[in-house]
C-alpha positions in Angstrom: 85.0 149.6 179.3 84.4 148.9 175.9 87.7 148.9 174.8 88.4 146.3 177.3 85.2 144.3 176.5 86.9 144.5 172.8 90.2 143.0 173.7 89.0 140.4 175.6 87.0 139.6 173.0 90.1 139.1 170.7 91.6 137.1 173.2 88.8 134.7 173.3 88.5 134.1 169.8 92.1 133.6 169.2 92.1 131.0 172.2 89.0 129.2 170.2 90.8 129.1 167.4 94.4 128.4 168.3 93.0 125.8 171.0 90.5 124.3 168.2 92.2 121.1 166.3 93.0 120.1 170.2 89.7 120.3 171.2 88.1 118.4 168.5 90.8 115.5 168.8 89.5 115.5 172.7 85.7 115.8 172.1 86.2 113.2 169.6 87.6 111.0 172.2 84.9 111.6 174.6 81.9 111.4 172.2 83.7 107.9 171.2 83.7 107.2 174.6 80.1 108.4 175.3 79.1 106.3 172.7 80.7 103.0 174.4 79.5 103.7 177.7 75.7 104.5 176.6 76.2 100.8 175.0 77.3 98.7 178.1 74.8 98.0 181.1 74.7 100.2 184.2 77.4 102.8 182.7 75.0 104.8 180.7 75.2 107.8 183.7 79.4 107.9 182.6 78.5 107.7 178.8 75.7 110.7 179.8 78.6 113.0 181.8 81.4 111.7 179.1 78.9 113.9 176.1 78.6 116.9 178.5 82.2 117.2 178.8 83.1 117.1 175.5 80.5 120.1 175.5 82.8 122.0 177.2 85.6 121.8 174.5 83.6 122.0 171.1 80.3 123.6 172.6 81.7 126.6 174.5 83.2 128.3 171.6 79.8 128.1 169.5 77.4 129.2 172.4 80.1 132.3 173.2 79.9 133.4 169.4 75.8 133.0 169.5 76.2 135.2 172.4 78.7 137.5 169.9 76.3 137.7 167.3 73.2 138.4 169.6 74.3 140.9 170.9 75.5 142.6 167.4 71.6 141.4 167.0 72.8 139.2 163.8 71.2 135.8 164.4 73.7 133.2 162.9 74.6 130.1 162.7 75.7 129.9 166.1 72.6 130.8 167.4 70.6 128.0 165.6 73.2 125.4 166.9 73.1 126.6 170.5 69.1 126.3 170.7 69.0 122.7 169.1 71.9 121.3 171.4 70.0 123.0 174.6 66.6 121.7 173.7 68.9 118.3 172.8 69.9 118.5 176.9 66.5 119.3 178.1 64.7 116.3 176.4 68.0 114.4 177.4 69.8 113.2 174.1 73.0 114.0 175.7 74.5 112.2 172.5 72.6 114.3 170.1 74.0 117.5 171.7 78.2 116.3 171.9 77.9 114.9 168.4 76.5 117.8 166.8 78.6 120.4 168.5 81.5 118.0 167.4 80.5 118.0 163.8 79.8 121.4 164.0 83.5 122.3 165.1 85.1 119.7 163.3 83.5 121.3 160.1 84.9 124.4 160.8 88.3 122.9 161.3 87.7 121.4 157.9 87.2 124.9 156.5 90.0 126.8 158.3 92.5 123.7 157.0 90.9 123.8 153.1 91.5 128.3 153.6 95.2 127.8 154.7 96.0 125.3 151.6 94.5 128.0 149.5 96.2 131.0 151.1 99.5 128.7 150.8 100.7 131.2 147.9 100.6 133.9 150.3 102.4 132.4 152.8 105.4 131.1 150.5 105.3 134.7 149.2 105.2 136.3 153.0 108.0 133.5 153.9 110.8 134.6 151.0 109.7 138.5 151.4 113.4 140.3 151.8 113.7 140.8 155.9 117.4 142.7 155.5 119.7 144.8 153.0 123.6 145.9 152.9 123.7 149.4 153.0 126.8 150.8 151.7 128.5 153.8 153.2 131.3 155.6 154.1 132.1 152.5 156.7 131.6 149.8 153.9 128.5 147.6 154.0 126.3 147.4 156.7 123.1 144.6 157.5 120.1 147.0 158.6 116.4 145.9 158.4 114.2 146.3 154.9 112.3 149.1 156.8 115.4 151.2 157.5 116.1 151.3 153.9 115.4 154.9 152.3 114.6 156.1 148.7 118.4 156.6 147.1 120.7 154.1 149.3 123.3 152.1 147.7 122.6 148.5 148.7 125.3 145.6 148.0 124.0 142.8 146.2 125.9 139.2 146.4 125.1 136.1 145.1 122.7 134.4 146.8 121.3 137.2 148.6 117.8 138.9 148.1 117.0 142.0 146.6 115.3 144.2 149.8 113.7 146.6 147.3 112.6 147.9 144.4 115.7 150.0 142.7 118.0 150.8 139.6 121.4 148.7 139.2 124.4 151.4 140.3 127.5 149.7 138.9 128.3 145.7 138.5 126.7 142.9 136.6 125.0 139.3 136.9 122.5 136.8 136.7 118.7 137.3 139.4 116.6 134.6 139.2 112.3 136.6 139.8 110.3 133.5 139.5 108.9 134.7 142.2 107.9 138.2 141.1 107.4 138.0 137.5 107.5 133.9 137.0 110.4 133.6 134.7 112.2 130.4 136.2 115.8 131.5 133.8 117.9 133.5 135.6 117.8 137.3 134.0 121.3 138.9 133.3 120.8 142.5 134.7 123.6 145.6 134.1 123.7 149.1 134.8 120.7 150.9 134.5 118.2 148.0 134.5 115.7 147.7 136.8 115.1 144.9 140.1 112.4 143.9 141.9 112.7 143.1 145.4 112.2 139.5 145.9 115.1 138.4 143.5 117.8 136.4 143.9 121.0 136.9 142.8 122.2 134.2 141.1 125.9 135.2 140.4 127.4 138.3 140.7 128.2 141.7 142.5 126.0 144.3 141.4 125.3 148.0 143.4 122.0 149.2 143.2 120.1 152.1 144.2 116.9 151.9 146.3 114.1 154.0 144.3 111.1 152.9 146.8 110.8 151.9 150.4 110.0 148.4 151.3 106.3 148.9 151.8 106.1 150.3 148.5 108.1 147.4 146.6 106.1 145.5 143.9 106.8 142.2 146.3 104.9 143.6 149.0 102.1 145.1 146.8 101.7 142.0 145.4 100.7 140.1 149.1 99.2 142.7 150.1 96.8 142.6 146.6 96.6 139.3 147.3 95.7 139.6 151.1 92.6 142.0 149.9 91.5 139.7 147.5 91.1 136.8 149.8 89.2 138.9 151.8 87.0 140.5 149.8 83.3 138.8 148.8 81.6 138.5 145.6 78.2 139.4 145.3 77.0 135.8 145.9 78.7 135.7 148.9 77.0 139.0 150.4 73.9 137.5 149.1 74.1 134.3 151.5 74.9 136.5 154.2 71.8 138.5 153.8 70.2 135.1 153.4 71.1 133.5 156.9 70.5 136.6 158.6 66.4 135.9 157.6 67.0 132.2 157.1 67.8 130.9 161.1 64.8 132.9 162.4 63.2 131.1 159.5 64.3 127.8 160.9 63.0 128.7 164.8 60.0 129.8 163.2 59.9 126.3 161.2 60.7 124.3 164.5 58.1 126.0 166.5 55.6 125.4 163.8 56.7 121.7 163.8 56.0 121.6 167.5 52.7 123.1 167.2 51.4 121.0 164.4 52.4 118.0 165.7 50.4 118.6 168.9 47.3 119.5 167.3 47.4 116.5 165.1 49.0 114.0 167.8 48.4 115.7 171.0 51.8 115.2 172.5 54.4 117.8 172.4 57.0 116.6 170.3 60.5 118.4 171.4 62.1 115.7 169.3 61.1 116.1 165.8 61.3 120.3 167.0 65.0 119.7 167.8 65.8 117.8 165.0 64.5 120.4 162.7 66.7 123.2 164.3 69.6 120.7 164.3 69.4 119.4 160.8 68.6 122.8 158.9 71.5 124.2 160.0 72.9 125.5 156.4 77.0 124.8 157.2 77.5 123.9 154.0 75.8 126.9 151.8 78.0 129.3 154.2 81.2 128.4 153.8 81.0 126.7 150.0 81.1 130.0 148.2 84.0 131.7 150.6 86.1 128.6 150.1 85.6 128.4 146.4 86.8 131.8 146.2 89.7 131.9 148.3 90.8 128.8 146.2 90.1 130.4 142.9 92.3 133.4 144.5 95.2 131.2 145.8 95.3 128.8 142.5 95.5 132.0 140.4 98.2 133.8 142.5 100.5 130.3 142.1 100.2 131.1 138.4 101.3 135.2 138.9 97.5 136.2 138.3 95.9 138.9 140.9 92.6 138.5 141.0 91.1 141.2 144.0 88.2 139.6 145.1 85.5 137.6 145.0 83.1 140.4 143.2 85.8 140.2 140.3 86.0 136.8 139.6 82.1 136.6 139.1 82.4 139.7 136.8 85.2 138.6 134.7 83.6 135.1 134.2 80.1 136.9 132.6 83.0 139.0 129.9 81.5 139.4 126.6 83.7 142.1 125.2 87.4 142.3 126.0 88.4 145.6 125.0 92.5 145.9 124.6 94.6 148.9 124.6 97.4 148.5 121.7 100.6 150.6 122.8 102.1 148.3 125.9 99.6 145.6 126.2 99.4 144.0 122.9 102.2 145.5 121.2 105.6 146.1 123.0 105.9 149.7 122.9 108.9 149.9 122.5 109.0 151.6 118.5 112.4 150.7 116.6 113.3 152.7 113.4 113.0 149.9 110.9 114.1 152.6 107.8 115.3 156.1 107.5 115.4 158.2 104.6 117.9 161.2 104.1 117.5 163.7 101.1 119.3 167.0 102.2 122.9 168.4 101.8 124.5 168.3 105.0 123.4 164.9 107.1 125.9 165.2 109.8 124.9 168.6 110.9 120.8 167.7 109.9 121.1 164.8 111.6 122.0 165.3 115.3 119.8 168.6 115.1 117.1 166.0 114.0 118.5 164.2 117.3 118.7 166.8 119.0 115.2 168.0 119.2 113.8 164.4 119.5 116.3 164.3 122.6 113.9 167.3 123.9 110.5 165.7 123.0 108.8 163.2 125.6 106.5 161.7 122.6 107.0 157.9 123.0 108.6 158.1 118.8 110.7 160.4 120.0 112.8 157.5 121.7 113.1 155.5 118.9 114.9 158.2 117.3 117.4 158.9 119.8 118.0 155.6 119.7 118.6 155.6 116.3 121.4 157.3 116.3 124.7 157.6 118.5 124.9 161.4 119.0 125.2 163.4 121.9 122.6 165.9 121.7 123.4 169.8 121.4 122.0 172.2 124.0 119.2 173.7 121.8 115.8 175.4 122.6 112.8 173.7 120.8 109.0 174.4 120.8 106.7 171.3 121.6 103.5 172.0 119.4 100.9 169.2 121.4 99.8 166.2 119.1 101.9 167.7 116.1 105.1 168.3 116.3 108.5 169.9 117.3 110.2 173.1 116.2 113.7 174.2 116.4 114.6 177.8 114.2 114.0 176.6 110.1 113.5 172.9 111.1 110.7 170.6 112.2 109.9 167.2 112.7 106.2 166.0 113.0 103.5 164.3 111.3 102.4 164.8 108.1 99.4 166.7 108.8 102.1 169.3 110.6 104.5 169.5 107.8 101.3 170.7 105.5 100.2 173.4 108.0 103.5 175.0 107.6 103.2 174.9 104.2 105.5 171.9 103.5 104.9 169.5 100.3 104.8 166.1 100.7 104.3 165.6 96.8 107.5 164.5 95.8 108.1 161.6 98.4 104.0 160.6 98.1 104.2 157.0 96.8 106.6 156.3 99.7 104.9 157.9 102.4 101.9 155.9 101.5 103.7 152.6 101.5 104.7 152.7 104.1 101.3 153.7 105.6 100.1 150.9 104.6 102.8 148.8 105.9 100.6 149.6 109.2 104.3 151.6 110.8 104.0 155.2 112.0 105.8 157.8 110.0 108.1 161.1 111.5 108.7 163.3 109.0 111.8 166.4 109.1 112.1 169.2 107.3 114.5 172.1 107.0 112.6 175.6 105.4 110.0 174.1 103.5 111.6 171.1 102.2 111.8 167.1 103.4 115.0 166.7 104.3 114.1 163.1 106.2 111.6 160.7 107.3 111.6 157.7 109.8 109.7 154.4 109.1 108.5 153.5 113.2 107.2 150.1 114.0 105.8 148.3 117.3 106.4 144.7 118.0 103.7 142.4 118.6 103.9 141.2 122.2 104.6 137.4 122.7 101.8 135.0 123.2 99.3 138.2 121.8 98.2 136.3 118.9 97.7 133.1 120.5 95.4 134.3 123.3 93.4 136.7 120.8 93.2 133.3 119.1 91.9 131.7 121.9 89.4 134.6 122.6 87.8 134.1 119.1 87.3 130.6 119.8 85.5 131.2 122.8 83.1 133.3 120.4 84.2 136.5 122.6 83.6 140.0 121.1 87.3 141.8 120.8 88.0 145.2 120.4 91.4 147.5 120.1 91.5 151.1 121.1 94.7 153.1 120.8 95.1 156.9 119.8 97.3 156.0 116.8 96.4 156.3 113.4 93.8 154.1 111.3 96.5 152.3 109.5 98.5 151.4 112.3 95.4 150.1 114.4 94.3 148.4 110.7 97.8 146.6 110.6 98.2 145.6 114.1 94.5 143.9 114.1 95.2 142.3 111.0 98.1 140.6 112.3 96.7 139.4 115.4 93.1 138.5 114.1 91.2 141.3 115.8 88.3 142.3 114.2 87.3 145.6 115.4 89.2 148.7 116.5 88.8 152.2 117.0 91.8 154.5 116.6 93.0 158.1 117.4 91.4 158.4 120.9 92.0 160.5 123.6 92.0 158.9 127.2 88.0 160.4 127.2 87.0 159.1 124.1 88.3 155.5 125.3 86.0 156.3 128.4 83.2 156.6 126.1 83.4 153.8 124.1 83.9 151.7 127.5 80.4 153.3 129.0 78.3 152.5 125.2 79.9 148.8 125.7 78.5 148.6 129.0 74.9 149.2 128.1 74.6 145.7 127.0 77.6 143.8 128.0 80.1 143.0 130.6 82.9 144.6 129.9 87.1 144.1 130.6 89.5 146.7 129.6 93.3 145.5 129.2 95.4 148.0 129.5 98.4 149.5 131.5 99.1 153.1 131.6 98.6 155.9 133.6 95.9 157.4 130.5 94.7 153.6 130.6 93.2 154.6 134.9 90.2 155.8 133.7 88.7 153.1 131.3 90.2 150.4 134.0 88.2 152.2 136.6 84.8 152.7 134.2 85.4 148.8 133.0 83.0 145.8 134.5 86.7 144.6 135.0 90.0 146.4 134.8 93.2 144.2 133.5 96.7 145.6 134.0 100.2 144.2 133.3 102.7 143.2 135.8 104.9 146.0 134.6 101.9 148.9 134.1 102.5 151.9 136.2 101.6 152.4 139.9 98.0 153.7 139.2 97.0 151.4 136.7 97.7 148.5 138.7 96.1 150.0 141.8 92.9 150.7 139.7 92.5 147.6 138.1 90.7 144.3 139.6 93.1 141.5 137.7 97.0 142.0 137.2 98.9 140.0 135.3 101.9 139.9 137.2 104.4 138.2 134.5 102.8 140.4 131.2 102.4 137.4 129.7 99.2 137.6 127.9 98.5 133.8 128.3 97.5 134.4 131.6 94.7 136.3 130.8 93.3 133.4 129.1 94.3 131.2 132.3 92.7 133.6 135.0 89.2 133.8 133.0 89.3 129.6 132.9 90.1 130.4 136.8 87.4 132.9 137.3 85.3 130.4 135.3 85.6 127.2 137.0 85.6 129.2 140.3 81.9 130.8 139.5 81.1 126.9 138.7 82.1 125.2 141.2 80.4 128.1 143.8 76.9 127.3 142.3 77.6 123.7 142.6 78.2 124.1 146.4 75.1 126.3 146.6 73.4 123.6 144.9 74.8 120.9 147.1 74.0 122.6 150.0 70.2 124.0 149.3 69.7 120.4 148.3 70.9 118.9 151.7 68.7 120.6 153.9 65.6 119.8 151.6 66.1 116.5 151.4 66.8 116.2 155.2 63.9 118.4 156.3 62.0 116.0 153.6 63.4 112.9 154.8 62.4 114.2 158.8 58.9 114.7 158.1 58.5 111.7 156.2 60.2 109.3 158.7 63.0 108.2 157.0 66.1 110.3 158.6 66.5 111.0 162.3 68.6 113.2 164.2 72.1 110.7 164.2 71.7 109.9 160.5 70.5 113.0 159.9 73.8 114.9 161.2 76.0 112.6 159.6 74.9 113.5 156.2 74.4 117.1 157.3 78.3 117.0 158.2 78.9 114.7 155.0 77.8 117.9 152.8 80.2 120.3 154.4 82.9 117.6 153.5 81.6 117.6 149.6 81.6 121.0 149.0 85.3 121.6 150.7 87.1 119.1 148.7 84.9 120.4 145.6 86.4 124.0 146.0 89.9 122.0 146.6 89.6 121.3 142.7 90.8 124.3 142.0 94.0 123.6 143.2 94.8 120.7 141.4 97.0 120.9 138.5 94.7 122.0 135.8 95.6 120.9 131.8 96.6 123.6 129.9 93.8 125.6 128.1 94.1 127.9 124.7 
């Protein structure tokens, strides 16, 4: 029974809703047509029954979700409506109640048109997402369906054609334009081995690629589905009007009644009226869907500009940040370390050499590839031992820091003044040896990520506290800060220790952490706000509440203007709206509005804090 009560339910609403813009057009009509009749001698009976019909295409769908919410025991909206147009038909202002069930529903079909606009990015994502692939086999290429696709197929890719998944290019070469994943409007030339998104378009070329996750688990799809959430979720100032027209129609009844009452002790007439007009006239349309609107638009302007914000609750948050707190490795630097200079003081550099290759080939530190690709060796098949946070050993060699090489009773004497150069150059140093002699050292440097400087620039100017934390070593940090203008950092930390300094921040500031690796999860999670790159793995992205879909740190600049102007323009509908219904309540008791005037004012406040949201859409000027 109550499963069937539940799907009629859902058939009933989706009839209101699909059915709504035709049933506003008609009560318009009829309420237009009430109007006439009401005006011309002996047809005010037809102008009467011309109201009550148009009752039974925008009233039915209000007094069926008053009944909804009473029975959930949640007095709405609805509820309020419902009284004030059945008291309007007992005192017989058969005008009163069409036209304010009209306004009512027309307003709504002013806010489902403004939340369409803003869920517009969705849609255009939803619209392009890949539907089919061409599977390769034994039998050549065949057309199946995204979802038949399967971690490891070999999928053809021909101009024109887009991506189905996320996947590793096979064999072939050419040109995929990913505006629509990353925002990068030049087509990007891709060869074997480099990575695709699905969502791309193949500009020119015939590439074979390898599927390395299922369609549901490609970054496109994350991406609306992120984006789904977030339009979905509420901030806390949202919640907080819920709560707040859960107490404030019973509020209103109570007001009404009141109004009745005091008027008949003072007058003693019973004045349904002025009762009515109270229900009718404090109904508080606009303060429930000004915030929700604001936010869906804030959600859908920053998604047109690659920015995920999640919800509602985020956008507040990340508009109070007083401390950006940045990881260095990946998010301002590029992480990928290149050997600027190598040094060689032994007897036999071939042979040195690829062993030095060799065991860096075996190593997973993130220096380590900078070495291999250093060089052009293949590596030998050798056995090494990994010492954690040290070093690596392989029979009389090892390569490490320097802090390793003088636990094993290595001197760095001879080669001092150029070790310490190049520590101060701010670059990371590897250091071989072979017995207990330096045989080689590697001068490693990170590149500063594009647009980094400018937005740290821009943070500073908006007088926001900046901090780096990385676990690399003081002078590193010291250099990289220097060149971007940061002017605190902490270096050398474990993933914990980031933790920690995230929690001390948060005693006395709202807090967002930038950062986008799998040892980044935890201080994204413990953040006020967690900020991942586009390209961060899997879990970062999933724990964070902003991604920056393009890495391109400008963005982060444009989604806190975003989150900014959103928060603004949601008080300024809260505003709006608290002031209506205090200046019509005012204007009531004091004579000066009545119910007609009163309604069209009522419905003229919905109308302002709509197209205020819509502001948000508009093409903003570029801000630093």
């Amino acid at each position: 029974m109550n499963k069937k009560f539940l799907k009629v339910n859902k058939r009933l609403n989706g009839f209101f809703k699909n059915t709504l813009p035709a049933f506003v057009v008609i009560s318009f009509v009829l309420n237009v047509l009430g109007i006439v009749f009401s005006k011309i001698g002996g047809t005010e009976t037809l102008g009467a029954s011309m109201f009550l019909i148009s009752l039974v295409f925008t009233g039915t769908p209000i007094f069926y979700k008053a009944i909804q919410s009473s029975v959930s025991r949640v007095i709405g909206i609805e509820l309020l409506v419902t009284i004030a147009v059945v008291g309007a038909i007992a005192i017989k202002e058969y005008s009163e109640a069409g036209i304010v069930c009209f306004l009512f529903q027309f307003g709504y079909f002013l806010e489902l048109k403004t939340l369409e606009k803003t869920r517009s990015a969705i849609k255009e994502l939803s619209k392009n997402a890949p539907k089919f692939a061409l599977k390769v086999g034994e039998n050549g290429e065949e057309k199946i369906d995204v979802d038949e696709v399967e971690i490891g197929d070999s999928l053809a890719l021909h101009a024109g054609r887009v991506v189905a998944v996320d996947g590793v290019i096979l064999d072939g070469d050419g040109y995929l334009i990913e505006a629509s994943i990353t925002g990068e409007s030049k087509p990007i030339y891709k060869k074997k081995g480099d990575f695709v998104f699905a969502g791309a378009v193949v500009d020119n070329g015939d590439l074979l690629m390898k599927a390395t996750k299922q369609s549901d688990d490609s970054t496109y799809q994350k991406i609306i589905s992120l984006v789904e959430e977030a339009s979905d979720n509420k901030s806390k100032i949202e919640k907080y009007i819920d709560r707040f027209a859960k107490y404030y129609t019973p509020s209103v009844i109570l007001l009404s009644v009141l109004t009745l009452l005091i008027n008949f002790f003072v007058s003693k007439t019973w004045d349904i009226d002025m009762a009515i007009t109270v229900l009718v006239l404090a109904c508080p349309g606009a303060l429930v869907i000004g915030v929700p609107v604001a936010s869906v638009a804030g959600i859908g302007k920053a998604s047109r500009n690659h920015i995920l914000l999640k919800g509602g609750d985020d956008i507040s948050s990340f508009a109070k940040t007083d401390v950006f707190v940045f990881d260095k490795t990946g998010t301002l630097t590029k992480g990928n370390s290149k050997v600027k200079r190598a040094f060689y003081f032994g007897n036999s550099k071939d042979e040195d050499e690829r062993i030095l290759y060799s065991m860096e080939a075996n190593s997973n530190h993130p220096l380590a590839k900078a070495i291999t690709e250093f060089y052009d060796f293949s590596a030998l098949e050798i056995q090494t031992e990994t010492i954690k946070g040290k070093g690596i050993k392989y029979k009389n060699y090892l390569m490490g820091s320097a802090r390793f090489m003088e636990e094993n009773g290595v001197s760095l004497e001879e080669h001092r003044n150029l070790t310490d150069e190049i520590s101060k150059n701010g670059s990371s140093i590897i250091l071989a040896a072979k017995g207990k002699r330096i045989i080689a050292f590697y001068e490693i440097a990170d590149e500063i990520k594009d647009g980094a400087k400018e937005m740290i620039e821009s943070l500073n100017e908006k007088k926001k506290r900046v901090i780096m934390l990385s676990g690399d070593s003081d002078a590193v940090c010291k250099n990289v800060c220097a060149r971007l203008g940061i002017g605190e950092y902490r270096s050398q930390l474990l993933p914990e220790e980031k933790m920690k300094v995230i929690k001390e921040l948060k005693k006395e500031n709202v807090v967002s952490f930038i950062g986008d690796g799998i040892n980044d999860s935890p201080a994204l999670a413990l953040a006020d706000v967690g900020i991942s790159m586009g390209s961060s793995t899997d879990v970062a992205i999933e724990t964070s509440d902003i991604v920056l879909i393009n890495d391109n740190l400008s963005d982060l600049i444009k989604a806190y203007n975003i989150s900014k102007k959103t928060v603004k323009i949601s008080y300024e509908n809260i505003i709006i709206a608290v002031a209506t219904v205090v200046l019509l309540l005012s204007g009531l008791f004091l004579g000066y509005v009545h119910m007609a005037t009163g309604m069209f004012i009522h419905e003229f406040s919905i109308l302002i804090v709509i197209f205020n949201a819509m502001r948000l859409l508009t093409n903003e000027r570029k801000e630093r």
